[in-house]
C-alpha positions as CSV (number, residue, x, y, z in Angstrom):
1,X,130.5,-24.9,2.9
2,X,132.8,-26.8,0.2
3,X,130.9,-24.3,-2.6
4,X,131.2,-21.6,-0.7
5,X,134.9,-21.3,0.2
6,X,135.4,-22.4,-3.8
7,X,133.6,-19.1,-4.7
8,X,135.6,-17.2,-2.4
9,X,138.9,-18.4,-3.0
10,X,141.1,-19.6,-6.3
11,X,139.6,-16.9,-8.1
12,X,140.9,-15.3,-11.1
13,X,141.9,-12.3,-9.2
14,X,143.5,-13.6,-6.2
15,X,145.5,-16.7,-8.4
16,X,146.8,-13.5,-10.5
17,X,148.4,-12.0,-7.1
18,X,149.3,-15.6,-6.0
19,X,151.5,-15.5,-9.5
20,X,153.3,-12.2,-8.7
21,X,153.9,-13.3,-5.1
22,X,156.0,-16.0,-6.2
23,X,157.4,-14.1,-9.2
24,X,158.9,-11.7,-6.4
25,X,160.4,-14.9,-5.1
26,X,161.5,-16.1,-8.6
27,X,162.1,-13.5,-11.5
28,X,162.2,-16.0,-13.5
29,X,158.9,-17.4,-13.0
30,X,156.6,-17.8,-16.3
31,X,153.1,-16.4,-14.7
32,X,152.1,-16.4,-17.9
33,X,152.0,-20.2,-18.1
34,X,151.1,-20.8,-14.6
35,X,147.8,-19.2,-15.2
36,X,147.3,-20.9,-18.5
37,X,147.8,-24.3,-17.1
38,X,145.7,-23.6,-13.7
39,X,142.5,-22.4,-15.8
40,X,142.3,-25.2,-17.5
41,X,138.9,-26.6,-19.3
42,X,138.4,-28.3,-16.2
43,X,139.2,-25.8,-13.7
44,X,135.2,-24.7,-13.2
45,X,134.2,-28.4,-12.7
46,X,136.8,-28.4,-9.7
47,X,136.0,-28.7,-6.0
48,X,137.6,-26.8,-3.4
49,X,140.4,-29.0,-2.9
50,X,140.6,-30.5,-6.1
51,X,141.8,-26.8,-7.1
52,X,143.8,-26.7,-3.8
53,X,145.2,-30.2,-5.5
54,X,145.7,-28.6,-9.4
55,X,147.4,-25.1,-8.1
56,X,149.9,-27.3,-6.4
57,X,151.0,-29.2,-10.0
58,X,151.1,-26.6,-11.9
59,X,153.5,-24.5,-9.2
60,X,155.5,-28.2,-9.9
61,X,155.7,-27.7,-14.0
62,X,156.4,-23.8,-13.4
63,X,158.7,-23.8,-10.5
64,X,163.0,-25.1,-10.7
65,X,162.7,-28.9,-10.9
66,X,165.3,-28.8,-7.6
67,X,162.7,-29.6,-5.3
68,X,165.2,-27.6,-2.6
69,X,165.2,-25.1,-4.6
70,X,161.2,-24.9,-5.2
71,X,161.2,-24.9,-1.9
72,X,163.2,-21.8,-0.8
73,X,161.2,-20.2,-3.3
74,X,157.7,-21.2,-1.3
75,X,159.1,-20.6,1.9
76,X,160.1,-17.1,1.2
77,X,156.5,-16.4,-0.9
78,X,154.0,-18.1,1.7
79,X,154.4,-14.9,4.4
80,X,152.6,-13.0,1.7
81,X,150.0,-15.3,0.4
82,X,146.2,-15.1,2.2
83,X,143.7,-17.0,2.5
84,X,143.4,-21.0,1.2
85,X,145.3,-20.2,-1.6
86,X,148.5,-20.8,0.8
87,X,146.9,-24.2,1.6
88,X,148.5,-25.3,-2.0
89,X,151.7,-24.9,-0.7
90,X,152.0,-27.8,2.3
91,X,150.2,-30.0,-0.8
92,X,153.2,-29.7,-3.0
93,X,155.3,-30.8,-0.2
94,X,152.8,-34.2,0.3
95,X,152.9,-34.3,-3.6
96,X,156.4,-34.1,-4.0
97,X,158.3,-33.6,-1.2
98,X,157.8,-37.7,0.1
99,X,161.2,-38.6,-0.7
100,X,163.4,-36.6,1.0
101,X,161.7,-36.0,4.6
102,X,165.1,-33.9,5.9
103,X,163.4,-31.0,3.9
104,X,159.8,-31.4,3.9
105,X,158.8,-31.7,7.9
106,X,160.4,-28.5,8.3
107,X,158.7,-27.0,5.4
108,X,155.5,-28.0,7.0
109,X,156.3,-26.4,9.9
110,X,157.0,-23.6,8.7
111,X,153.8,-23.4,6.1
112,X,151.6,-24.4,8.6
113,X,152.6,-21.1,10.3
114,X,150.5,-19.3,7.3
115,X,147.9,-21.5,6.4
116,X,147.6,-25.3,7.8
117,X,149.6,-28.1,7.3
118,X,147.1,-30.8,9.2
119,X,146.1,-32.6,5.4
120,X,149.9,-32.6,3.8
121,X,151.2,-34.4,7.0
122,X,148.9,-37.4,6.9
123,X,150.5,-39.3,4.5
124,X,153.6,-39.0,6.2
125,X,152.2,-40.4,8.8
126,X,150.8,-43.2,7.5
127,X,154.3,-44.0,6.0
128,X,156.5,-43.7,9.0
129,X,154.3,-42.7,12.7
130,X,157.4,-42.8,14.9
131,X,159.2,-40.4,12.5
132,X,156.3,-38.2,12.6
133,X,155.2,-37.9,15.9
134,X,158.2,-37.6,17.3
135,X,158.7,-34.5,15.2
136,X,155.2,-33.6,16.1
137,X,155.8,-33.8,19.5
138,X,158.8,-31.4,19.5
139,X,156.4,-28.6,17.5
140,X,153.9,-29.2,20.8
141,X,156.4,-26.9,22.6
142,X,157.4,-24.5,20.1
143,X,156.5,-20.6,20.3
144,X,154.0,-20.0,17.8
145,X,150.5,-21.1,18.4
146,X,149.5,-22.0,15.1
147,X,152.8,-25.0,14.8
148,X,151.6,-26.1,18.6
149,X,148.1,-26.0,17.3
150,X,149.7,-28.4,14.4
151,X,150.9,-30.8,16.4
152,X,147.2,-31.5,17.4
153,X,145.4,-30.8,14.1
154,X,147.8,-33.0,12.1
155,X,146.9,-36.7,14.1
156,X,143.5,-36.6,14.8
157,X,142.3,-39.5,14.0
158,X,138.7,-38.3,12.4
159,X,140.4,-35.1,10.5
160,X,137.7,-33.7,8.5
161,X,138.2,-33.5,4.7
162,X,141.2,-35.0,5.8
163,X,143.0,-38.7,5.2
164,X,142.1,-41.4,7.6
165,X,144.3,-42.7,9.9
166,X,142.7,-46.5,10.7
167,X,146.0,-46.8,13.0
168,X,145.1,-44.3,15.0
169,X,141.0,-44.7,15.5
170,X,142.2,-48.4,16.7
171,X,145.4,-47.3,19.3
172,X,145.5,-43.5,19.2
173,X,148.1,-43.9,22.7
174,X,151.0,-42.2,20.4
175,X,148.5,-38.8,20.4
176,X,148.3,-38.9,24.0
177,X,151.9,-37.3,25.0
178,X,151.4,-34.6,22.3
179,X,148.1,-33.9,23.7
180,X,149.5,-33.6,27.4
181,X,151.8,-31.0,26.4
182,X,149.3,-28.7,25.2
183,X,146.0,-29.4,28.2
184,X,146.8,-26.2,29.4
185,X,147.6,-23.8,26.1
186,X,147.4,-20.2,26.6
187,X,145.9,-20.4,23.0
188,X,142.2,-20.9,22.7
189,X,142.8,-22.1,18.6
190,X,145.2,-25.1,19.9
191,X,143.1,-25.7,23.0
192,X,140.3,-26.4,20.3
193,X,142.2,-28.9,18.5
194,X,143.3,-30.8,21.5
195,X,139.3,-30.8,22.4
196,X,138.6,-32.0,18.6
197,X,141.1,-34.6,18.5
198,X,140.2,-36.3,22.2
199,X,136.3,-35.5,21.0
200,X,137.4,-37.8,17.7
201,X,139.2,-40.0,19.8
202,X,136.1,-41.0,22.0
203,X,134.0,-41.9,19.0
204,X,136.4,-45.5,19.2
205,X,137.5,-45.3,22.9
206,X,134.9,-43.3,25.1
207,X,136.9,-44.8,28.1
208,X,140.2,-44.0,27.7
209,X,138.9,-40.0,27.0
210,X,136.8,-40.1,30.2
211,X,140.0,-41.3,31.8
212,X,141.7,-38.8,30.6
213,X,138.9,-36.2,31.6
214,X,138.4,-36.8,34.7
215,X,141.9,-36.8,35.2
216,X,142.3,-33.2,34.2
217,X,139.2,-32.2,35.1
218,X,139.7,-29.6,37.8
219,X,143.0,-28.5,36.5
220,X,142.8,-24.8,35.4
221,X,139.8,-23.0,34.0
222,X,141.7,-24.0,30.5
223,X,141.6,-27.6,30.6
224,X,138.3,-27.5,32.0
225,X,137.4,-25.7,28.4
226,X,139.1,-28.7,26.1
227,X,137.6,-30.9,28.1
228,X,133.3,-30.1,27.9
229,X,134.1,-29.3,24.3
230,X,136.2,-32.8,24.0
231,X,133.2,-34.8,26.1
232,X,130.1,-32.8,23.4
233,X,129.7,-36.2,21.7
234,X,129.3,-38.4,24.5
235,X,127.0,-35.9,26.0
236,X,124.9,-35.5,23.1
237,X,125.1,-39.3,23.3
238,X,123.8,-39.6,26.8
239,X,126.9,-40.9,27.8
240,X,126.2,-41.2,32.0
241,X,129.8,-40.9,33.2
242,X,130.4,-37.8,31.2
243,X,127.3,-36.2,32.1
244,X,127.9,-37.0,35.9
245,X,131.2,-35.5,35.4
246,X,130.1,-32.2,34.6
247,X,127.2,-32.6,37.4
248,X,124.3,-33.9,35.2
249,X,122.5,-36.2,37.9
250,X,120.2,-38.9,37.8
251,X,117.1,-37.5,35.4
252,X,114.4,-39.4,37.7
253,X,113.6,-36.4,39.7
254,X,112.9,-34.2,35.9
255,X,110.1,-34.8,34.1
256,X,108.7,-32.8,30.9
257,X,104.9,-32.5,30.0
258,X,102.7,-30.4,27.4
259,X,104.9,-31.0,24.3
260,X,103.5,-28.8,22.2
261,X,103.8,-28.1,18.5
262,X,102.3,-24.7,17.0
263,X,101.5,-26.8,13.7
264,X,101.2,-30.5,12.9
265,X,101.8,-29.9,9.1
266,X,104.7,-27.7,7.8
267,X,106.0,-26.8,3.7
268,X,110.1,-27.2,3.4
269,X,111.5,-23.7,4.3
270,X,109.2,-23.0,7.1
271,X,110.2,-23.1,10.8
272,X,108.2,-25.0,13.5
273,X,107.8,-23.9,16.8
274,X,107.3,-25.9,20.1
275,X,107.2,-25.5,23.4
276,X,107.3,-27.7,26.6
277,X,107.2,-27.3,30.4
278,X,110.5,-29.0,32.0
279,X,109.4,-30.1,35.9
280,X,112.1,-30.4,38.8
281,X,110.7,-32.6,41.7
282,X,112.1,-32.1,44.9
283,X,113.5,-29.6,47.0
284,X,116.6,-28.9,45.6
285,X,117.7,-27.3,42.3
286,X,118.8,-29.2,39.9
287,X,122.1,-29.1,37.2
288,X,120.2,-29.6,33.7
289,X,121.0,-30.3,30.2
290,X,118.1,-29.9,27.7
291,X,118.2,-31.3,23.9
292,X,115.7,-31.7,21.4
293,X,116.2,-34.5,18.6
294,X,114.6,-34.4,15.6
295,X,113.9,-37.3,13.3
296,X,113.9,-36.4,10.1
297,X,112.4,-38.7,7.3
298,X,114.9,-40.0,4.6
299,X,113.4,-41.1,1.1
300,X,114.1,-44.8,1.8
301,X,111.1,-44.4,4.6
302,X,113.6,-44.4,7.7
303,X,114.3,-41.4,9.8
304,X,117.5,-39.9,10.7
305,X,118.2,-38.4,14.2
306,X,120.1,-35.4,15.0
307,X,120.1,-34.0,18.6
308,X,120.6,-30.1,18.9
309,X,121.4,-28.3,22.1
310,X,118.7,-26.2,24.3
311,X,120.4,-24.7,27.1
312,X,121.9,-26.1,30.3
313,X,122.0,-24.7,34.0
314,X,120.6,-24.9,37.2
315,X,117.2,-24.9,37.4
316,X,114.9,-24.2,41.1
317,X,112.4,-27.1,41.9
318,X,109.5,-26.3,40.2
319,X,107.5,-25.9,36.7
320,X,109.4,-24.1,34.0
321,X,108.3,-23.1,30.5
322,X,110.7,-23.4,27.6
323,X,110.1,-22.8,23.7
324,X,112.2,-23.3,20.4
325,X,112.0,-23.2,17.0
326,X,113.4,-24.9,14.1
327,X,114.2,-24.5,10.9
328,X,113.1,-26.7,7.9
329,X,114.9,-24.6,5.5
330,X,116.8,-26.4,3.3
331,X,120.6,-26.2,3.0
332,X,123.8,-27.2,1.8
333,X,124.3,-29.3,5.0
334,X,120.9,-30.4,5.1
335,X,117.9,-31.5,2.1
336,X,114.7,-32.0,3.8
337,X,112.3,-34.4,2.4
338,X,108.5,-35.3,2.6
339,X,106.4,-37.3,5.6
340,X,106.4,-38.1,8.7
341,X,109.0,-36.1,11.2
342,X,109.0,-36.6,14.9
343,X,110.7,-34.5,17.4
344,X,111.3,-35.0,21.0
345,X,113.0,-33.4,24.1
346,X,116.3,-34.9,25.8
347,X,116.5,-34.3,29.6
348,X,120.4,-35.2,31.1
349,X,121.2,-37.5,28.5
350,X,117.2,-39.6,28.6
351,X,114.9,-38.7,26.2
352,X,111.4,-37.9,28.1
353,X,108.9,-36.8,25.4
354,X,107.9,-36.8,22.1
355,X,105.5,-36.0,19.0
356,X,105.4,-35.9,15.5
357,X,104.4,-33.5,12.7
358,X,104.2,-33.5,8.9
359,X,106.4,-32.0,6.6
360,X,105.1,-31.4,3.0
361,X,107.1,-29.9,0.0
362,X,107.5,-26.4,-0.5
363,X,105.0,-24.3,-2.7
């Protein structure tokens, strides 16, 4: 995904519009030179947010050396900047804005409002957590959706692409009254991050997030959303208490038989199907959650396991027949390699069959 975004954005074209933008902001801005020191003999070489990282130092040599004064400039351009190019902005406030905190919170707020803010207020946080989160905590109830949204993105504890915060993965209580405020968001993009942060949170503390859980479960139809979407590790995990908390029962009276693969050899880049008949005992339907894992073969000779979702519902006692396939394509995400794969199917949270096949190189 990294590769693709870097295609799409920090382009020759849009970094020219990014220069006029804040020459409209600052007539006295040298585009000329911004450009020059942006497409460097490195700039090709550069990662997404390595460029993110470089746009943001050479706004620094281009812009007034009053960082208040940079800083109007930005906060009047960003309305009118798209796209990840905007994303520069928060990073000149984490590059250069860590000594005077009066100026840059609010600047964060107030970027974050066009692009995100969630990576430029880490190291903040690592420097001062009460400062922050009680400034975080006041953006929880503030009208726009994407600075509420904020106030969750910026302290989860697993951000992705994003500094660690060891504090929080070992006591992530301070999150908690931020995350209170927002359980019921009329905003499906800040009831996501809520979901992602307590999701992140029970990767340390499964515990305290079925606490939590079962505490809100029930609530309104929105909590009810954060919270399967918070509880998808622990589920794909097998986790019992959140799986009976969503009415996944005891798997003992569901049983699958006839695992079937349509090949036992497949190239990298071809798909596999299988199939499988899932059998409810008893009288009564039953709530089910189907999986399939698949162990794929690393080049050190272990396997790797990743679970994928089937379907769940509510299935009448009886035999029923379910088939899948799956993909051996290769991908950004994902480099298949030679030998021995097995793949098996997960019934509430217990895995209850499995085969293997052979993958063989492409061509």
């Amino acid at each position: 995904m990294a590769e693709q975004l870097k295609n799409m954005f920090f382009t020759s074209s849009s970094m020219d519009k990014f220069g006029d933008t804040i020459k409209q902001f600052y007539p006295d801005f040298d585009k000329k030179r911004f450009l020059e020191l942006l497409f460097d003999r490195s700039w090709d070489a550069k990662e997404l947010k390595e460029r993110m990282r470089h746009t943001a130092i050479c706004l620094h040599e281009t812009l007034p050396e009053s960082y208040e004064e940079a800083l109007t400039i930005l906060k009047k351009a960003v309305p009118h900047i798209k796209g990840f190019e905007a994303m520069a902005l928060p990073d000149y406030v984490e590059l250069f804005g860590r000594d005077d905190w009066d100026l840059s919170l609010p600047a964060l707020a107030h970027f974050t409002k066009y692009s995100s803010s969630e990576f430029a207020i880490r190291p903040f946080l690592a420097e001062d957590q009460g400062r922050v989160m009680s400034f975080m905590s006041a953006l929880a109830e503030d009208d726009d959706h994407n600075v509420r949204r904020f106030a969750s993105e910026g302290c989860r504890p697993r951000l992705p692409w994003g500094m660690a915060l060891p504090a929080f993965k070992k006591d992530p209580s301070p999150i908690l009254p931020i995350l209170e405020k927002l359980t019921n968001d009329e905003s499906e993009f800040v009831r996501k991050s809520v979901a992602n942060n307590l999701n992140d949170i029970s990767k340390d503390h499964p515990e305290l997030v079925l606490d939590i859980c079962e505490r809100w479960y029930g609530h309104s139809k929105n909590t009810d959303w954060i919270i399967k979407r918070a509880c998808r590790s622990m589920l794909k995990a097998g986790n019992k208490r959140a799986l009976m908390l969503f009415g996944f029962g005891d798997p003992a009276n569901l049983q699958v038989e006839n695992l079937e693969l349509d090949n036992e050899t497949i190239r990298i880049g071809e798909d596999l199907y299988f199939s499988f008949d899932l059998i409810v005992k008893g009288k009564k339907r039953s709530k089910v959650r189907l999986e399939y894992c698949v162990y794929y073969a690393k080049p050190n000779g272990r396997q790797s396991k990743k679970i994928f979702k089937l379907t769940e519902g509510d299935f009448e006692p009886g035999e029923h027949t379910l088939s899948r396939k799956r993909s051996f394509q290769d991908m950004s995400t994902r480099k298949h390699f030679e030998g021995e794969h097995q793949i098996s199917i997960v019934v509430n949270g217990e895995e209850k069959a499995k085969t293997s096949f052979f993958l063989e190189k492409a061509g």
